[in-house]
C-alpha positions in Angstrom: 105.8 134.4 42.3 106.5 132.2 44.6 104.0 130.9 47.9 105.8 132.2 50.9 103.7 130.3 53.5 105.7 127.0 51.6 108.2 125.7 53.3 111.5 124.5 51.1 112.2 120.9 51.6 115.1 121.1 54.3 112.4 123.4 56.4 110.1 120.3 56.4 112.9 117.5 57.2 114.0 119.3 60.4 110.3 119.6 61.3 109.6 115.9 60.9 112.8 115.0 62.8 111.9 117.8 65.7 108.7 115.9 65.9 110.2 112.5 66.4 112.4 113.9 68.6 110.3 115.0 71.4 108.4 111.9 70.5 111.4 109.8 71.4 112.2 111.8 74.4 108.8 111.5 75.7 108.3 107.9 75.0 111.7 107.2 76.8 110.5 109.1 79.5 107.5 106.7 80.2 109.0 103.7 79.4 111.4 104.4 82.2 108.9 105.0 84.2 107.2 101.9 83.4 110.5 100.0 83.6 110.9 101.6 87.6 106.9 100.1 88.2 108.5 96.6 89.7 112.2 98.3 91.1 111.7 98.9 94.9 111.4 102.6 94.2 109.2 102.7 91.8 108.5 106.0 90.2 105.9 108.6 91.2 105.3 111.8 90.5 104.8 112.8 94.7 108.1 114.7 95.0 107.5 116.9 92.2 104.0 117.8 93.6 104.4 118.5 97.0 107.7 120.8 96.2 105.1 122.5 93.3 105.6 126.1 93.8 103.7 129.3 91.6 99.8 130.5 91.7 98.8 126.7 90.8 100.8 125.4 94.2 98.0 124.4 96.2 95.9 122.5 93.2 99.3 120.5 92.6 100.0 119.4 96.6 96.8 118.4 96.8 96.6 116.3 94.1 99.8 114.3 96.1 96.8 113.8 98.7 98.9 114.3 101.5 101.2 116.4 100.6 102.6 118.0 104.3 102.8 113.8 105.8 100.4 114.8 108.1 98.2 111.9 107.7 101.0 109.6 108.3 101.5 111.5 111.5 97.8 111.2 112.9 97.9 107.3 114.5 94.0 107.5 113.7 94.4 108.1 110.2 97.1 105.9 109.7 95.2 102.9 112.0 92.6 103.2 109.4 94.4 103.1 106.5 96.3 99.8 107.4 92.8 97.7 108.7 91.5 99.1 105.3 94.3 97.9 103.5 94.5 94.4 105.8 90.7 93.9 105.1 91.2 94.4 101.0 94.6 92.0 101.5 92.5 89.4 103.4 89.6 89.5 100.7 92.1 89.5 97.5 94.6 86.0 98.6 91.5 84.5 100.5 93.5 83.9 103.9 92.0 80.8 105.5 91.2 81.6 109.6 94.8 80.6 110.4 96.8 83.2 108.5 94.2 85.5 109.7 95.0 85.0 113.3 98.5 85.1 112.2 97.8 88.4 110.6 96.3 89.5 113.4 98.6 88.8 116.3 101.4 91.0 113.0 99.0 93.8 113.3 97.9 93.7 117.1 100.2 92.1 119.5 101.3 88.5 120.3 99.7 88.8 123.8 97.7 86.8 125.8 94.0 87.8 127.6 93.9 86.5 131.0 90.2 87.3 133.0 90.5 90.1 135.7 87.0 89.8 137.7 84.0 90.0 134.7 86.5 91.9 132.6 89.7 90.9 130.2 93.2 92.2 130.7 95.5 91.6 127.6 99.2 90.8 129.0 102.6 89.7 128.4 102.9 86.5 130.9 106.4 84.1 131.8 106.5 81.2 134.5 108.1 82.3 138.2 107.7 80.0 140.8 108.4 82.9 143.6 109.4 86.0 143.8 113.8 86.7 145.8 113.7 85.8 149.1 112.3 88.1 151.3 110.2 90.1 148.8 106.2 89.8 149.3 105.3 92.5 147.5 106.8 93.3 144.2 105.4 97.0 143.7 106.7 98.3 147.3 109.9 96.9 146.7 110.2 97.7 143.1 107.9 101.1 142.9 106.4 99.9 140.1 102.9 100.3 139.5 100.6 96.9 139.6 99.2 98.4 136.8 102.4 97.7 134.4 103.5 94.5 136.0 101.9 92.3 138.8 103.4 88.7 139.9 100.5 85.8 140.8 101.6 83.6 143.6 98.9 81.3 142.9 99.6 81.0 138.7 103.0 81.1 139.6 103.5 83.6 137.0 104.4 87.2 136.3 102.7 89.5 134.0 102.9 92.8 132.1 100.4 94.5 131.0 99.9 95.1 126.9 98.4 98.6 127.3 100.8 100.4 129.5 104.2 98.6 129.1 106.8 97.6 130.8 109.5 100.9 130.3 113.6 100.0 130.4 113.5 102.2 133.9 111.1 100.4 135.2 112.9 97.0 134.3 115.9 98.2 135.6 113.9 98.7 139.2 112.3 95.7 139.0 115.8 93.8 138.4 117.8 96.4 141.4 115.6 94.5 144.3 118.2 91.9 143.8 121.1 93.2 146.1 123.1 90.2 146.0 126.0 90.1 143.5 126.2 88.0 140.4 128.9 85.1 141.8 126.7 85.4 145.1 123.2 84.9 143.5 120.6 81.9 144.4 118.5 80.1 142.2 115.1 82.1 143.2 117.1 85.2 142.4 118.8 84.2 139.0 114.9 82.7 138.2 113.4 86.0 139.0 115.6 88.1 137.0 115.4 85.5 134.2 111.8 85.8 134.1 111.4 89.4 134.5 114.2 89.6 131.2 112.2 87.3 129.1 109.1 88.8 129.5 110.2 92.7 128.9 111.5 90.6 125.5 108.3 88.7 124.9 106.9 92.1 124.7 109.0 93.6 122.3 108.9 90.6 119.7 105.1 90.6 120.8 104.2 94.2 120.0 102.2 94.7 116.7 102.4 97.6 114.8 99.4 99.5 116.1 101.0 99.5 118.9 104.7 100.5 117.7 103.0 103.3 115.3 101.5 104.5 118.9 104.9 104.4 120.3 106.9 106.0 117.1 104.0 108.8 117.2 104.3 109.5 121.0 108.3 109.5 120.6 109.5 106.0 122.1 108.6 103.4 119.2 109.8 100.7 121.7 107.4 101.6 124.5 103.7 102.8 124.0 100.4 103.1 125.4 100.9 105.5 128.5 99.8 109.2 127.9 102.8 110.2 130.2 105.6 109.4 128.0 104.4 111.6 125.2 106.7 113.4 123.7 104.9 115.9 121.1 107.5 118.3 120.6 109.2 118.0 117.6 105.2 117.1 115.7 103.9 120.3 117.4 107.2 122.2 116.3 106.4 120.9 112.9 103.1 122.3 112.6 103.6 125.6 114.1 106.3 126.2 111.6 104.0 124.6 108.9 102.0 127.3 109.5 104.5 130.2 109.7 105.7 129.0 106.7 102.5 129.4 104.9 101.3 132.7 106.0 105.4 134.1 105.5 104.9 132.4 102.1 101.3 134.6 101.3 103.2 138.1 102.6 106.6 137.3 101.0 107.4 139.6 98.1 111.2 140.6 98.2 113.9 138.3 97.0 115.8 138.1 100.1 112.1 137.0 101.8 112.2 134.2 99.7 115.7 133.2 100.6 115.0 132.9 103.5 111.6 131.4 103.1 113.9 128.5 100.6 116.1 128.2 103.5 113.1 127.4 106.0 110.9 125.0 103.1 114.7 122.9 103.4 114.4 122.6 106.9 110.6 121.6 107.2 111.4 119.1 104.5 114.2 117.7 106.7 111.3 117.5 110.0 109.3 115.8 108.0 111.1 113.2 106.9 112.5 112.7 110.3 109.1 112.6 111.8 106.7 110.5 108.6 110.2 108.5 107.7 110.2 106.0 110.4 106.5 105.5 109.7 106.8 104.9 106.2 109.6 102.2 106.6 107.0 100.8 109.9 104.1 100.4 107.0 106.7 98.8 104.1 107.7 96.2 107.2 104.2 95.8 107.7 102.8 95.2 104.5 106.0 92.7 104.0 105.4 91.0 107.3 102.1 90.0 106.0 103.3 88.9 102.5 105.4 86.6 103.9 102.1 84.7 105.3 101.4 84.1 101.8 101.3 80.4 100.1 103.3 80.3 96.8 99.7 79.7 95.2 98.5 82.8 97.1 101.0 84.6 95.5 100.6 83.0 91.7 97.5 85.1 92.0 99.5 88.8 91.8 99.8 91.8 93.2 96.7 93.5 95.5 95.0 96.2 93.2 95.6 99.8 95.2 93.0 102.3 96.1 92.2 104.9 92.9 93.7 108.4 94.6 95.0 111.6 93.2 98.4 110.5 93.1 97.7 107.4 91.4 95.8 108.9 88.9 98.4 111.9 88.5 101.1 109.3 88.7 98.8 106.8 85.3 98.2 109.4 83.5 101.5 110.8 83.4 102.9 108.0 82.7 100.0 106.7 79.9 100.4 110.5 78.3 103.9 110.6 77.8 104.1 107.1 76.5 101.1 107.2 74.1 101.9 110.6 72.8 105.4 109.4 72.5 104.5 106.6 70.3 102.0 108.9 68.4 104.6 111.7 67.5 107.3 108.9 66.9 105.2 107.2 64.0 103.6 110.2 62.6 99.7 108.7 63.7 97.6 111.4 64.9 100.1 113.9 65.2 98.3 117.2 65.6 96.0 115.8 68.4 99.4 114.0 70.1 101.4 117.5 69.9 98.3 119.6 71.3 98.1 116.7 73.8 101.6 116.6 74.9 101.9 120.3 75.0 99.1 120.4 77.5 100.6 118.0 79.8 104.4 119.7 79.5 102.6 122.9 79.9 101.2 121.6 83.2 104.7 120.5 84.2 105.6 124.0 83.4 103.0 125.3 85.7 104.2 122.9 88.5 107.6 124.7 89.1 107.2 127.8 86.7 110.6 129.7 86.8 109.0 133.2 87.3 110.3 136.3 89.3 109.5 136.0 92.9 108.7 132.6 92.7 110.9 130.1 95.0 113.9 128.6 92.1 113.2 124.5 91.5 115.4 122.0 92.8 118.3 121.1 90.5 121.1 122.2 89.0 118.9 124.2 86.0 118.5 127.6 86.2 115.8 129.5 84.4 114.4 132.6 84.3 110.4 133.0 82.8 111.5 129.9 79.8 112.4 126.6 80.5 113.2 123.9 78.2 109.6 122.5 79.3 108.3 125.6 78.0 110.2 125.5 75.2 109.1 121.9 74.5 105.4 123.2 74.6 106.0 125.9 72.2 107.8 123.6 69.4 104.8 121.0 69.9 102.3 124.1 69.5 104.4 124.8 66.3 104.4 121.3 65.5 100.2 120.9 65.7 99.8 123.9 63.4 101.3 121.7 60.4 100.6 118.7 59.0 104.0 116.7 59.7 102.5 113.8 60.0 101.1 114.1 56.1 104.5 115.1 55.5 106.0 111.4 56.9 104.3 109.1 59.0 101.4 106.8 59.4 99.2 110.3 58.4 100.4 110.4 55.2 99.9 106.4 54.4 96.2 106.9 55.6 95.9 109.9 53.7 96.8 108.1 50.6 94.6 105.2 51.6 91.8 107.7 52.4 92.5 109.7 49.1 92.2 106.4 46.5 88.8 105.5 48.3 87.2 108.5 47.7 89.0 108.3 44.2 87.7 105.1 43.8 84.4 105.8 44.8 83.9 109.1 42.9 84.6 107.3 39.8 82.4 104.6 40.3 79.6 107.6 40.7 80.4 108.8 37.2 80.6 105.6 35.4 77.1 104.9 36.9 75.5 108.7 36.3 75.4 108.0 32.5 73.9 104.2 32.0 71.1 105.8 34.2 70.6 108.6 31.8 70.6 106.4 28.9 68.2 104.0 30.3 65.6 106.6 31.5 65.9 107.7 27.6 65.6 104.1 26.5 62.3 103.5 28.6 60.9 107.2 27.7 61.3 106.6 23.7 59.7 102.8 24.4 56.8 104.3 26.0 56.1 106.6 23.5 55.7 104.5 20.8 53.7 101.5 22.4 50.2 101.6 20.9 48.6 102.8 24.6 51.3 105.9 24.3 49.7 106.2 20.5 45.9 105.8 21.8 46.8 108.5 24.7 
């Protein structure tokens, strides 16, 4: 009769080659992933977290660390991330006092401190002999405040103030107390405006990105530091609806409630990246900014080592996983640990987006309802760590073979041993017995 848990020979071919395929699909997989590392975009696992969806959705988001763009969104959070990552850039290329002051006046502002009684006043500052003729007093005739700009008969200099800012309004007023027109203009005049142009300039090329980040946050990236030309509106829109979102999320239990609860998580994703986008490209420009103060032996010495987070470790071990259990199921080496191991980690990726009633559908152009080919992938693995493939062909079966004539070796070394023992035990027994003490005993 014949065994009918044995599988006929065409059964165990397709097996093998099911095995290597998934192998080959999920070593492609990290290799591309690897291969993206040094693109500009390199790959990371972020999107697919923060869009997780199902019972594990909060456990995945989280693990993307910021997963709403919040933190880019707070100029206090942000702030401290850059002087943490400034400090760790300063300590890893070993910037000599000059390229620190350079990466200072990149982070801070180009400005000048000028002493104001026993205090400092950091400002924005461009020679002016005098002010138009018949102007003594620049704020009356402008009606701006001496707190944004202030001219200094004495220096013969005029200055604007790197707190509050110099707005384009207020330039505009400052340049209208010229009445003459342009043919009809005097030196002092065509001086003043020159120098009240150049200095609204100086303290845009001046600005460092604390200071634009304050700006981009308050709604005028140009213009900063004055509490009255916040403009909150869209970030507090943006968290009110966070929050609708959410607690219409928890209630939502009818298709149509998810529709339209699809049709809202579209258009928060579109806020967000209106709001966290111009922030993002404001830290790449910074981070670049301050590469560029690097010496080409600065830069022999590589790339700044990153802070350990969740994504990063989400992002390595993805990567490492589908790589190494790639590799493992590929050859053959390991295989029942490799296909219980990369069943786990689809199964997670499963969990991420699973495709179950009343759950929002993923992005893409699949469509799946309770089985998806990751699912699918996990089941064949499971099936796949349940038999010994790998003994079947791969590096399993040439260990096995090695392991087997070992022990074969071995075993038969014990039994060629056992009986010159025996035989010399007898041999010293019978000699013992007939020595004359063995006689006299």
């Amino acid at each position: 009769m014949k065994d009918p848990y044995r599988l006929a020979l065409p059964a165990l071919i397709l097996v093998v080659v099911l095995r290597m395929a998934i192998g080959w699909q999920l070593l492609y997989e990290g290799l591309w992933k690897i291969d993206t590392l040094n693109s500009p975009k390199p790959w990371s696992a972020v999107g697919y977290l923060k869009n997780s969806q199902g019972p594990l959705r909060v456990v995945f988001r989280e693990m993307s660390g910021d997963p709403d763009d919040l933190g880019w969104l707070d100029y206090d959070t942000t702030s401290a991330k850059w002087d943490d990552w400034l400090e760790r850039f300063s300590s890893h290329y070993q910037l000599d006092d000059k390229q620190k002051g350079s990466l200072h006046r990149i982070v801070n502002g180009s400005y000048s401190t000028i002493k104001v009684g026993k205090g400092t006043r950091k400002v924005y500052v461009e020679a002016l002999d005098q002010l138009p003729n018949g102007i003594t007093d620049l704020k009356a005739a402008s009606r701006v405040s001496d707190r944004v700009v202030w001219f200094d008969a004495k220096a013969k200099r005029i200055y604007v103030d790197a707190v509050e800012h110099l707005k384009p309004d207020e330039l505009e007023k400052l340049k209208s107390i010229v009445k003459t027109k342009v043919a009809d203009r005097n030196a002092t005049e065509k001086a003043y405006l020159t120098a009240v142009q150049k200095v609204f300039d100086r303290q845009k090329k001046g600005m460092g990105f604390k200071e634009k980040l304050l700006g981009a946050l308050k709604g005028d990236p140009d213009l900063v530091g004055n509490e009255d030309w916040q403009r909150v509106g869209k970030l507090q829109e943006y968290k009110e609806r966070l929050i609708r979102y959410e607690n219409a999320r928890a209630k939502a239990d009818q298709d149509f409630e998810w529709d339209h609860l699809d049709h809202a998580w579209g258009e928060l994703q579109t806020l967000r990246a209106e709001l966290s986008g111009p922030i993002k490209a404001m830290d790449d420009e910074l981070k670049d900014k301050a590469k560029s103060i690097l010496t080409l032996n600065q830069l022999s010495m590589g790339p700044m080592p990153g802070r350990w987070s969740k994504l990063e470790f989400a992002d390595q071990s993805t990567i490492i996983g589908l790589t190494v259990f790639g590799i493992m199921l590929l050859l053959g080496l390991g295989t029942r640990i490799a296909a219980l191991g990369g069943a786990v980690m689809l199964f997670n990726f499963y969990m991420a987006m699973p495709p179950w009633p009343g759950v929002p559908a993923a992005p893409g152009p699949e469509h799946s309802y309770v089985i998806n080919k990751n699912l699918i992938e996990v089941l064949a693995l499971l099936g796949i760590a349940a038999m010994p493939t790998g003994s079947w062909f791969g590096v399993d079966a040439i260990l096995a073979r090695l392991c087997g004539s070992c022990c074969k070796r071995k075993s038969e070394t014990v039994e060629l041993t056992e009986p010159v023992t025996d035989a010399a035990e007898t041999a010293d027994k019978k000699a013992a017995s007939e020595s004359p003490s063995g006689a006299d005993s």
